[in-house]
Each structure stands twice: as structure tokens, then as C-alpha cells.
Rosetta silent file (secondary structure, phi, psi, omega in degrees, C-alpha in Angstrom):
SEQUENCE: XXXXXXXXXXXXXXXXXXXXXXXXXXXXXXXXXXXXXXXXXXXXXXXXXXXXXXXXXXXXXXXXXXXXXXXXXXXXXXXXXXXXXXXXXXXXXXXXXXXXXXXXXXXXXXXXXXXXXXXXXXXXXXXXXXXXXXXXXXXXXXXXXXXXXXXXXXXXXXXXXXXXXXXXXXXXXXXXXXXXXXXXXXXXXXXXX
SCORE:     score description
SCORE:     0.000 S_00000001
   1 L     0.000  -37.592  177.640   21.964  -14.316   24.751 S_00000001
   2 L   -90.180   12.850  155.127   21.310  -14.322   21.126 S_00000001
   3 L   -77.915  -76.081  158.164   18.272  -15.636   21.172 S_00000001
   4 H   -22.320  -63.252 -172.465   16.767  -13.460   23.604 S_00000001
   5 H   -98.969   54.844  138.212   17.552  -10.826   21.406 S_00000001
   6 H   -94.795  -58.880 -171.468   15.890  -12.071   18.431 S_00000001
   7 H   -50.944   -4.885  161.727   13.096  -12.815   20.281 S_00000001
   8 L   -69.776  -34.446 -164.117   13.139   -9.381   21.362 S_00000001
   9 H   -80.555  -50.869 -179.048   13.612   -8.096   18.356 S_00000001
  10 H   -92.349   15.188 -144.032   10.524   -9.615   17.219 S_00000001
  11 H  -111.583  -82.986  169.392    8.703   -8.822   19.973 S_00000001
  12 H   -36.856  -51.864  169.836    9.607   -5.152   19.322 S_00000001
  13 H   -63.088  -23.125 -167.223    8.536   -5.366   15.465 S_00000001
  14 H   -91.450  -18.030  158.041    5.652   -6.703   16.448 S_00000001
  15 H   -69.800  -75.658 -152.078    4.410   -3.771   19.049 S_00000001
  16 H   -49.760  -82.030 -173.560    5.572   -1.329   16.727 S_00000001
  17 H   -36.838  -40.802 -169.450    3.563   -2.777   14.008 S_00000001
  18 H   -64.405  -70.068 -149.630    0.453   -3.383   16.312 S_00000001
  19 H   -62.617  -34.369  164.487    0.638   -0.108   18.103 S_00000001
  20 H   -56.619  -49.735  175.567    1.154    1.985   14.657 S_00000001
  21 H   -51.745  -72.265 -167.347   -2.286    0.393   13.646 S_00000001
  22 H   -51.810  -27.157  176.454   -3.820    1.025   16.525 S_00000001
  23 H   -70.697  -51.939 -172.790   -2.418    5.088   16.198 S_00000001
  24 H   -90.852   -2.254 -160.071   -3.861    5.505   12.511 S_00000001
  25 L  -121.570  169.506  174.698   -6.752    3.216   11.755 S_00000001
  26 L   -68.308  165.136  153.903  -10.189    2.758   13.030 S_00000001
  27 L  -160.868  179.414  176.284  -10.448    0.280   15.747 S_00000001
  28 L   -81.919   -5.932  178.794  -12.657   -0.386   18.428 S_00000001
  29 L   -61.496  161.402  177.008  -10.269    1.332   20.744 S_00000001
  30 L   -59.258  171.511 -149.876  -11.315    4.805   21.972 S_00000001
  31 L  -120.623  -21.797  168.417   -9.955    7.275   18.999 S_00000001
  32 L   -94.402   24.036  161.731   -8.225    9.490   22.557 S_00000001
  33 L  -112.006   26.921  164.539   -5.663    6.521   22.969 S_00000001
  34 H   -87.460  -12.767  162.123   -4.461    7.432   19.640 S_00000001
  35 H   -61.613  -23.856 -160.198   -1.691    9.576   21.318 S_00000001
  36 H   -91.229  -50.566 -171.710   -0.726    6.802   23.415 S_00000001
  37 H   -48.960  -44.121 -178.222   -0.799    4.532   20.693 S_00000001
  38 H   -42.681  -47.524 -177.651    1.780    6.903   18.653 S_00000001
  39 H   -61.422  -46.570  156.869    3.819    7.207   21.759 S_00000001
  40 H   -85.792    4.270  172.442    4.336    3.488   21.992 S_00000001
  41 H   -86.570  -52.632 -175.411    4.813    2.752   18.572 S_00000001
  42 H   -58.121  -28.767  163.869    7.556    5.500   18.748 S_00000001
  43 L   -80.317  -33.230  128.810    8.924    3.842   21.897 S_00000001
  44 L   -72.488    0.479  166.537    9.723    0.510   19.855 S_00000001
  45 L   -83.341  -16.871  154.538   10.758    1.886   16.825 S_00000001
  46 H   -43.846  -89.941  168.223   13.526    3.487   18.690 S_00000001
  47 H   -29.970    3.486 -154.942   15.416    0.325   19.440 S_00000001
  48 H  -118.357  -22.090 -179.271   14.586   -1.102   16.349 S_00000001
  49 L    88.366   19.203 -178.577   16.744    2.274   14.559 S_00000001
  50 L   -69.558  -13.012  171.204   13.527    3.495   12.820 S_00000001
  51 L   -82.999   25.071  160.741   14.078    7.354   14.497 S_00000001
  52 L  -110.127  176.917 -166.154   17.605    7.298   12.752 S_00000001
  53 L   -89.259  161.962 -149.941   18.654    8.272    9.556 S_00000001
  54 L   -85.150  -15.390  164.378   18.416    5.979    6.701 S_00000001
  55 L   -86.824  -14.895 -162.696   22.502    6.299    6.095 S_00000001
  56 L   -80.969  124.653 -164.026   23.299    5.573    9.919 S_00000001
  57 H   -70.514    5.478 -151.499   25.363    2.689   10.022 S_00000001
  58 H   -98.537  -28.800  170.871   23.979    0.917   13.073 S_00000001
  59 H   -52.853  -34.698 -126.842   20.358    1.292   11.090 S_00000001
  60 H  -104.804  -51.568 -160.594   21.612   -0.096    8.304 S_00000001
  61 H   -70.055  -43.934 -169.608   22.972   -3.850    9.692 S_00000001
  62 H  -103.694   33.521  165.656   19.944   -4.053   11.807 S_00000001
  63 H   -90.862  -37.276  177.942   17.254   -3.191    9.315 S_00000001
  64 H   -83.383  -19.375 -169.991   19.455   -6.353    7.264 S_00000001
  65 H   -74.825  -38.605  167.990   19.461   -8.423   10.241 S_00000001
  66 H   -51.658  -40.560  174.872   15.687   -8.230   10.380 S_00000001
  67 H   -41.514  -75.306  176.456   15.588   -8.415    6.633 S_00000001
  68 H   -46.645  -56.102 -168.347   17.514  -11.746    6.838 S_00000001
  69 L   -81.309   28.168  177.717   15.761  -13.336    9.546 S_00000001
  70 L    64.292   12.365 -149.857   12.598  -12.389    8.311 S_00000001
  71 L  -137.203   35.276  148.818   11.068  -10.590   11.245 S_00000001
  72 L  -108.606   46.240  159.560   10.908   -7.100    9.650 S_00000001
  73 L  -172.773  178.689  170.771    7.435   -7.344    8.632 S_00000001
  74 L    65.108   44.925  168.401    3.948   -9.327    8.834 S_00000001
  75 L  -122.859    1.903  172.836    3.609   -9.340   12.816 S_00000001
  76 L  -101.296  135.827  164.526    0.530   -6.984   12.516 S_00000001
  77 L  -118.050  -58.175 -155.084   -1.353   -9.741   10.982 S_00000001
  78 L  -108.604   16.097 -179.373   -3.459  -10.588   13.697 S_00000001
  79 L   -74.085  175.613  172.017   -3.998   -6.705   14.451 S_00000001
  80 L   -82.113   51.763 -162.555   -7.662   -5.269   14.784 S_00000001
  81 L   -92.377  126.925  169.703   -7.367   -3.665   11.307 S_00000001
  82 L  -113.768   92.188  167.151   -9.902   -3.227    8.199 S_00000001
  83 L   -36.524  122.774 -159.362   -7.976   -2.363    5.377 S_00000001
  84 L   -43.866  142.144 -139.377   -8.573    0.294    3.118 S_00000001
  85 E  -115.647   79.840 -178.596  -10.598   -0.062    0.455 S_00000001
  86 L   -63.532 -169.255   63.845   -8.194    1.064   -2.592 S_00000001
  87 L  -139.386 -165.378 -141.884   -8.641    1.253   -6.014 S_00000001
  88 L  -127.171   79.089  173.759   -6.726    1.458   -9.125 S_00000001
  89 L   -85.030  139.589  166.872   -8.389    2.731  -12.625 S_00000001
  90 E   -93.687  138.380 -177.230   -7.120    3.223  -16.054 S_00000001
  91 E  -122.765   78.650  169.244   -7.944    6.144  -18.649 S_00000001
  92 L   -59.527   78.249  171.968   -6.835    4.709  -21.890 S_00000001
  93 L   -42.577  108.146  157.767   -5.856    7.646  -24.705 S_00000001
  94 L  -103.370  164.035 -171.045   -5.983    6.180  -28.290 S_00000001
  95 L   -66.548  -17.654 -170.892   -4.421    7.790  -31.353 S_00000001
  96 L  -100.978  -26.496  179.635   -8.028    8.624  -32.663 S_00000001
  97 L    94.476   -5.567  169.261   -8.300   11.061  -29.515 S_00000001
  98 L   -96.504  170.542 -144.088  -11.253    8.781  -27.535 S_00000001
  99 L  -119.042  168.597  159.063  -10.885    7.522  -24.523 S_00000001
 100 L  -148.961  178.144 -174.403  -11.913    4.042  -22.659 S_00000001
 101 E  -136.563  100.609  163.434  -11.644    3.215  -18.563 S_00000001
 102 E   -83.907  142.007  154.298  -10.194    0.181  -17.113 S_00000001
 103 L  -100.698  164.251  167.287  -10.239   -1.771  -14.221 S_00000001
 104 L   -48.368  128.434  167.392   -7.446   -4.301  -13.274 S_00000001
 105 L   -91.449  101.320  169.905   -8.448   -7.860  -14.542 S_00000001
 106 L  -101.846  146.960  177.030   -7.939  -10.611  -12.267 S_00000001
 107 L  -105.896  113.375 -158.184   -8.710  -14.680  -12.674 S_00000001
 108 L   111.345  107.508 -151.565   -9.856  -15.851   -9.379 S_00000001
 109 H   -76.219  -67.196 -154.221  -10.843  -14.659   -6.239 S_00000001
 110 H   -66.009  -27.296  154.502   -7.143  -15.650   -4.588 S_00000001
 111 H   -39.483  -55.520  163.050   -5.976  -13.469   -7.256 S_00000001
 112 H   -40.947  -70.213  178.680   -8.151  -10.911   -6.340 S_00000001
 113 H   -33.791  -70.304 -179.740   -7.097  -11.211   -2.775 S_00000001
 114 H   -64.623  -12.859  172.102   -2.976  -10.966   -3.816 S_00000001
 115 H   -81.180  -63.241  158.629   -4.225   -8.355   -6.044 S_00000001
 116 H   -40.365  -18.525 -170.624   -5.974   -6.137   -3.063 S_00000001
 117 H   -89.482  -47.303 -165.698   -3.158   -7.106   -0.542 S_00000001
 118 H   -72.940  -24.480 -178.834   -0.709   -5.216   -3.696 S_00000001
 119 H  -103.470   -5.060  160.895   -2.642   -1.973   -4.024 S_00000001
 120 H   -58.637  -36.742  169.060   -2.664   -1.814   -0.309 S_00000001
 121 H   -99.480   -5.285  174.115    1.243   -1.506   -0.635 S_00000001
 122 H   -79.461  -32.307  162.341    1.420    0.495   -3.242 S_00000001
 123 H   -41.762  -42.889 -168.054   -0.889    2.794   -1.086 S_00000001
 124 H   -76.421  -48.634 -172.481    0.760    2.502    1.858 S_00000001
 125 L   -56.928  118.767  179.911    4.388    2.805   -0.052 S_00000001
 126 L   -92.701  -45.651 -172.311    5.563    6.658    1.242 S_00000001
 127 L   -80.896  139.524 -116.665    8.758    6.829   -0.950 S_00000001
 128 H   -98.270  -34.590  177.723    7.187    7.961   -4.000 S_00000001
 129 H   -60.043  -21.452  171.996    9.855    6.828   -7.246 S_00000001
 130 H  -108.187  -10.347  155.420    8.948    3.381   -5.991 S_00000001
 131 H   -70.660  -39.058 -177.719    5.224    3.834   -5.783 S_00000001
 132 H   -87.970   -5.192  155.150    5.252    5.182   -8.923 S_00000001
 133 H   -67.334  -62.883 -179.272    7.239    1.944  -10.676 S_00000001
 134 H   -53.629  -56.379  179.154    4.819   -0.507   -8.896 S_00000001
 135 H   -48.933  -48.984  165.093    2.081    1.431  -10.376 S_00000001
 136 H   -47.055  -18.870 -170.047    3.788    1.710  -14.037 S_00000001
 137 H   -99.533  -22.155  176.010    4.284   -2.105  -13.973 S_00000001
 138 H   -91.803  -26.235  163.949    0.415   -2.803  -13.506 S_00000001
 139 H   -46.522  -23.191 -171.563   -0.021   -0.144  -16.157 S_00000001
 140 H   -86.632  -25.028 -172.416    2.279   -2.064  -18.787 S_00000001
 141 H  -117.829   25.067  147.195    0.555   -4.854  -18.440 S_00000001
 142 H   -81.065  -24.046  173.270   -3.285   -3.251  -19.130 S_00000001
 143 H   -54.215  -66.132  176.435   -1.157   -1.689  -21.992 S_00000001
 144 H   -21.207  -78.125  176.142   -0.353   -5.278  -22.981 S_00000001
 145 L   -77.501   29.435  168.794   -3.787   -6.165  -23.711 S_00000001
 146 L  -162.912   86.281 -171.835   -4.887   -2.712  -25.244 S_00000001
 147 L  -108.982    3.664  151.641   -1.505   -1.727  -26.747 S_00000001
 148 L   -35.935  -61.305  172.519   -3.369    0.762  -29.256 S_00000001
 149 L   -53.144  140.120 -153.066   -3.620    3.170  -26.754 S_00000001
 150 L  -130.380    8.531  167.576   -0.663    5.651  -26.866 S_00000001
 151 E   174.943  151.821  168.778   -0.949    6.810  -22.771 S_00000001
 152 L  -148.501  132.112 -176.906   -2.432    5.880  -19.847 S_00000001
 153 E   -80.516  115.631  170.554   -3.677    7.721  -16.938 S_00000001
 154 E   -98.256  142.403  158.962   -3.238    5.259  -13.557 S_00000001
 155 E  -106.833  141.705 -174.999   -5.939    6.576  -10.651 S_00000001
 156 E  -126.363   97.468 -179.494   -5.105    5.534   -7.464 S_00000001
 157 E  -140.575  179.239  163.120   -7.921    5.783   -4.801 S_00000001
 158 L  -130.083 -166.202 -171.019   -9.771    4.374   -2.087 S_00000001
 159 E  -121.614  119.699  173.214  -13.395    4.313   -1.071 S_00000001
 160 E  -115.929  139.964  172.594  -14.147    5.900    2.415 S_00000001
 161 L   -76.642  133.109  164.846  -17.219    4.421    4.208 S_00000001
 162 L   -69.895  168.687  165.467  -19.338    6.585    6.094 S_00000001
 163 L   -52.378  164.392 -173.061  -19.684    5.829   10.277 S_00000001
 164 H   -62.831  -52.657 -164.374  -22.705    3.534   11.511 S_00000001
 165 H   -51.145  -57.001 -155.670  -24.462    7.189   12.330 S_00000001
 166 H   -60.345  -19.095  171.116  -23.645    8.840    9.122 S_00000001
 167 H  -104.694   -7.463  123.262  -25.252    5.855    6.943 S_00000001
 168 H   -42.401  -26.619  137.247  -28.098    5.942    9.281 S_00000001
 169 L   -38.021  -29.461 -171.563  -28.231    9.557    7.988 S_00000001
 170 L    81.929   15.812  155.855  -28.249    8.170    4.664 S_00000001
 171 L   -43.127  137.934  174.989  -24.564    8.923    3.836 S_00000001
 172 L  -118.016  170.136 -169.420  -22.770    6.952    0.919 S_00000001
 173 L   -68.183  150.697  167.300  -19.247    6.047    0.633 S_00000001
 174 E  -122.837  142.247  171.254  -16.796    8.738   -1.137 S_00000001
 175 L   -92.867   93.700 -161.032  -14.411    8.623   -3.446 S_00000001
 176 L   -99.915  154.849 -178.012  -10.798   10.557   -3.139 S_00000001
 177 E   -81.431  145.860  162.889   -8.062    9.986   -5.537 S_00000001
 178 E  -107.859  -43.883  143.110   -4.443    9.822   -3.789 S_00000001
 179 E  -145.069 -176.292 -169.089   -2.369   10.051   -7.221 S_00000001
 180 E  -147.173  122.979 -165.099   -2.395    9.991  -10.733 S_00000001
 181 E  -126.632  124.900  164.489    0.424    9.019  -12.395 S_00000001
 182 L   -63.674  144.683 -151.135    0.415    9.469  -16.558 S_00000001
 183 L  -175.383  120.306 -170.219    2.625    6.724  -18.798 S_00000001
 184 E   -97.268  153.146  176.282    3.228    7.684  -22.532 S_00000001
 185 L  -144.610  158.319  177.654    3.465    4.432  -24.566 S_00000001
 186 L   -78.534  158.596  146.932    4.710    3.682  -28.317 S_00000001
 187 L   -66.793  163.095  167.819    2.003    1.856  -30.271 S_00000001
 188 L   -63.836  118.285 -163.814    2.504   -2.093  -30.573 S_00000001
 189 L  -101.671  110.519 -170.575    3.967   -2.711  -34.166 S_00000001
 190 L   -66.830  129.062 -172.292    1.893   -5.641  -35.338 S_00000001
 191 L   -90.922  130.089  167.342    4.183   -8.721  -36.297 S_00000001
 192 L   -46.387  125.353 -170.039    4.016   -9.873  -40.286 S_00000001
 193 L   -96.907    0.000    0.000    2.781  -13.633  -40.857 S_00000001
């Protein structure tokens, strides 16, 4: 009996993950099953206690039982998904009043990768005091290596691709911002030899 309902359980995270994908993202599916999709995404997150409130206690133990076993995330994996194409700039303010623009620096394309997989959740992340920590923590440490600068403006954005048509048209990709979060910093007090 308890097995069945794990495996159920994971069965259920794992429509709900698929079927949310299929409701918001491109796919090759027709774009007028996106109602359907919603509808059945909506239909396993009930059982799962995702229509309840975030205090209710029967939410609460089985949002940890998934936690603990591990099966409350990573089952759309293998969904038909292209992830969004984020990214994440810096506006460094120095003390002199000029300005410079950073990108994130990574060493290593699997870096790269775990770095893209991380602005994907920071995108993604709807409550907003913890979007805005995960940003502040990659901000601290371009501060690190430019710790002159006395604030820095994080940009958050993606890149949307035009349609097959619309770049046969000769459309280019656009750029929209999603937030901008500002981060005052002390200068770096240079240590004495």
C-alpha cells in the first residue's frame, strides 16, 4: 500500500510538472491544447495539496514527504521544453560617479551550464524576497572582484526569439528586462602589509 502511493505520488509530480510545461511554453503541441494542458496540470496538483493554502496542515507534511523522498521536483526533465534564454547584467556605480557593465564570469562551459540552469530559477522563483537574495548573492560576489564600486544595479532579463515566420521577415530577438534590483555596498578597506 505504501508503495503504490509513492509511486503515485511521483507519478502525479511528474504530470503536473509535464503538463504545466506543456500549458506555458512553446512546444510542438498545438498552442489550443493549452487550456487542456492547464486543466490537467490543475487536476494533479490537487492531490498533491498545491490548490491549498501554504499554512494548511495536510499541505504542509506532504509537501515534506515529497521533500524527503525527493520526488518534489526534476520529473519534467525529459519534457519537450527550450528554456528561456535569461540574462543577468551588472551596472557598476564608482565613487568617481562613472559607471562600468558586467556580465557574470564563469570558468568552464559545465559552469556555464550550472550557471544558466541558476538564472533559470531565479527567473522562474515567484516569491519575490527570495528572488531578490539569490540575485544579491551573485551580486556580492561581482562586488568581490570590483569592490570599488559603491552600488550595483542587477538586470535580470531574457532574450525572446522571434517565430520561424517572423525571422523569415527579418525579425531579431528582443530584449525585456523582468527586474532590477539595486545593492548599496561599503567600499573594500584595503588591508596594511
Amino acid at each position: 500500500m505504501f508503495f503504490a502511493l509513492h509511486f503515485v505520488l511521483i507519478l502525479l509530480v511528474c504530470f503536473h510538472d509535464t503538463f504545466s510545461i506543456f500549458s506555458r511554453s512553446a512546444t510542438l503541441l498545438p498552442t489550443a491544447l493549452r487550456g487542456f494542458w492547464s486543466r490537467a496540470a490543475d487536476v494533479c496538483a490537487a492531490p498533491l495539496g498545491l490548490n491549498t493554502a501554504a499554512a494548511n496542515p495536510l499541505r504542509r507534511v506532504l509537501r515534506a514527504y515529497l521533500n524527503i523522498a525527493g520526488i518534489d521536483a526534476g520529473y519534467s526533465y525529459f519534457a519537450p521544453n527550450v528554456p528561456d534564454s535569461y540574462k543577468l547584467v551588472f551596472e557598476l556605480h564608482y565613487p568617481d560617479g562613472h559607471l562600468e557593465y558586467e556580465l557574470p564570469q564563469v570558468q568552464g562551459q559545465a559552469t556555464g551550464l550550472r550557471f544558466a540552469t541558476l538564472l533559470d530559477e531565479i527567473a522562474e522563483t515567484s516569491y519575490e524576497p527570495l528572488r531578490a537574495m539569490m540575485v544579491k548573492m551573485v551580486t556580492y560576489s561581482v562586488w568581490q572582484e570590483h569592490h570599488e564600486a559603491v552600488k550595483i544595479r542587477a538586470v535580470l532579463g531574457y532574450v525572446e526569439l522571434p517565430s520561424p515566420a517572423d525571422f523569415r521577415r527579418g525579425e531579431k530577438e528582443s530584449y525585456h528586462t523582468l527586474v532590477a534590483y539595486d545593492f548599496d555596498f561599503m567600499p573594500m578597506q584595503r588591508k596594511r602589509h
